[in-house]
C-alpha positions as a Markdown table, in Angstrom:
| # | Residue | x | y | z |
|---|---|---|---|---|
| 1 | Unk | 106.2 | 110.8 | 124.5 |
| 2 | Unk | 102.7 | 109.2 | 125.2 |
| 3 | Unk | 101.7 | 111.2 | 128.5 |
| 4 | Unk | 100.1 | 114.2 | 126.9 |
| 5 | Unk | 97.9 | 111.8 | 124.5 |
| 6 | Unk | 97.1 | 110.0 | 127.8 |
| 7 | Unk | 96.7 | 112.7 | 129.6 |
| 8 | Unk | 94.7 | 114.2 | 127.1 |
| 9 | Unk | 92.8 | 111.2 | 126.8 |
| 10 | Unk | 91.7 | 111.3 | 130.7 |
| 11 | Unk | 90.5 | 114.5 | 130.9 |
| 12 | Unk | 88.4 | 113.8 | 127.9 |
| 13 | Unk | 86.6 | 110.6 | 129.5 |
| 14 | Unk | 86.5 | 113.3 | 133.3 |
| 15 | Unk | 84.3 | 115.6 | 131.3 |
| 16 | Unk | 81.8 | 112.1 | 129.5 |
| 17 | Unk | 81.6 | 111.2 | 132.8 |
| 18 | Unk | 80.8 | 114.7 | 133.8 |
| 19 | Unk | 78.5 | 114.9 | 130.8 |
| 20 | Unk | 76.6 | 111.6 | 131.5 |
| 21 | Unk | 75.8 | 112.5 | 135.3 |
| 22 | Unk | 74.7 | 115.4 | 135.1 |
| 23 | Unk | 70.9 | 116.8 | 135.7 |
| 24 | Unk | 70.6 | 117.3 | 132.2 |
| 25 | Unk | 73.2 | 115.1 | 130.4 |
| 26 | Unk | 73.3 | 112.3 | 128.2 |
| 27 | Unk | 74.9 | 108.8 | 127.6 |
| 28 | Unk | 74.8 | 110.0 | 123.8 |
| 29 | Unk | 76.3 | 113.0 | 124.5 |
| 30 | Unk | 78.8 | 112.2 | 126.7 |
| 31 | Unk | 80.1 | 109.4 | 123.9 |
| 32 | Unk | 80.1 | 112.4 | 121.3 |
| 33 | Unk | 81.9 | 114.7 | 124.0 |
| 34 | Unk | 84.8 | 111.5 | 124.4 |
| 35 | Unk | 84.7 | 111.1 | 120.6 |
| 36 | Unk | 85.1 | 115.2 | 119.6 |
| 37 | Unk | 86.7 | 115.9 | 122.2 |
| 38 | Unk | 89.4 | 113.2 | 123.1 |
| 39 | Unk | 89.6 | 110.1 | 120.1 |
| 40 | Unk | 89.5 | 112.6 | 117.0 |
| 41 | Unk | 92.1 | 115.1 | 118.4 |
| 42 | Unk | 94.3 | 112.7 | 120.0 |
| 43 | Unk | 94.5 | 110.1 | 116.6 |
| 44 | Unk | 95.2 | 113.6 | 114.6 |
| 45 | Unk | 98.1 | 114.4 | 116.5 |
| 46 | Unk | 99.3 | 110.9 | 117.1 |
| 47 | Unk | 99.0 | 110.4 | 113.4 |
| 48 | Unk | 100.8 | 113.7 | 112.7 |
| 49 | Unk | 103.5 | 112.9 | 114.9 |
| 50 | Unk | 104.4 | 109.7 | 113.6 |
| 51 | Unk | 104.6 | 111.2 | 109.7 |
| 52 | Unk | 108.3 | 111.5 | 110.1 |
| 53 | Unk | 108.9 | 107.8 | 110.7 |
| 54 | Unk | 106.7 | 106.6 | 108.0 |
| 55 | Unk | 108.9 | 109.0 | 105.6 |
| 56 | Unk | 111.9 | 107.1 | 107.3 |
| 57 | Unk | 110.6 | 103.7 | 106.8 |
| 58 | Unk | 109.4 | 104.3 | 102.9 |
| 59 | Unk | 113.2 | 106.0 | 102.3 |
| 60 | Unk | 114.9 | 103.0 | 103.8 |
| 61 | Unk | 112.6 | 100.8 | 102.3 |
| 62 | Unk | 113.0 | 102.1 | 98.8 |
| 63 | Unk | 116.9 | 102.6 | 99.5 |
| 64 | Unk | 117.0 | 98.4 | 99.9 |
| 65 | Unk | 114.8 | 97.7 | 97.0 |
| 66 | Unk | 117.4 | 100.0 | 95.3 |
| 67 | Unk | 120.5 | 98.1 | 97.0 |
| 68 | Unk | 119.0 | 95.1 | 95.9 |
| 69 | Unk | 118.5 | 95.4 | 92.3 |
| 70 | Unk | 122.1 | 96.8 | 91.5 |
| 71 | Unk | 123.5 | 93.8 | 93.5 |
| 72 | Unk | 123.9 | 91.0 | 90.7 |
| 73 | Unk | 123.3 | 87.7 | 91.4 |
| 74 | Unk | 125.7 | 85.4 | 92.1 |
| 75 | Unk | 124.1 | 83.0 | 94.6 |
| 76 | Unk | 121.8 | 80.8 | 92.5 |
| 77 | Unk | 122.4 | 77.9 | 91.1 |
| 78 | Unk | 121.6 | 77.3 | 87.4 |
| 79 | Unk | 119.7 | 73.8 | 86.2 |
| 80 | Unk | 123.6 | 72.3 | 84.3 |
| 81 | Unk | 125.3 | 72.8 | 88.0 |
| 82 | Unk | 122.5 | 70.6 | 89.8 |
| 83 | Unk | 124.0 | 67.1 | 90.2 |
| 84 | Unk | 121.2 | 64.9 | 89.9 |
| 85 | Unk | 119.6 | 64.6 | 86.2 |
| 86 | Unk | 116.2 | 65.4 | 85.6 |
| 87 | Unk | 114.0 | 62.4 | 85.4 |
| 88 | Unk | 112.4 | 61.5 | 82.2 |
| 89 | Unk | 109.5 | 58.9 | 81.0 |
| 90 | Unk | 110.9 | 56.0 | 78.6 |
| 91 | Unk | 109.2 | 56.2 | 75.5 |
């Protein structure tokens, strides 16, 4: 699922290197070529991509919260069922 963004990704730092060696190139322009060209596009479509999941996780998360509140509670224990009597100062 990753090659293309990595592939992507490699091509983007050929052509800063490119950029940075040539006659008339620059180490500032070849950063702004790996930026606009390679980081921006690749976190857009990686971010794009993963939209689906997030939807997934929020649905499943709300679906528990959900699940959880029409669940009543029988596990706790109330303060009369606790065996040992709460401690008080003599007067």
């Amino acid at each position: 699922m990753y090659i293309v963004p990595i592939a992507w990704l490699y091509v983007a730092v050929m052509m800063s290197v490119a950029e940075a060696t040539a006659s008339n190139g620059s180490i500032l322009g070849a950063i702004i070529t790996f930026v606009l060209y390679g980081l921006l596009p690749v976190g857009l479509i990686l971010y794009f991509m993963g939209a689906p999941g997030r939807k997934r996780a929020i649905r499943a998360r709300e679906a528990a919260e959900l699940q959880a509140l029409r669940q009543p509670d029988t596990g706790g224990e109330t303060a009369a069922d606790t065996p040992v009597a709460p401690v008080r100062k003599e007067p």
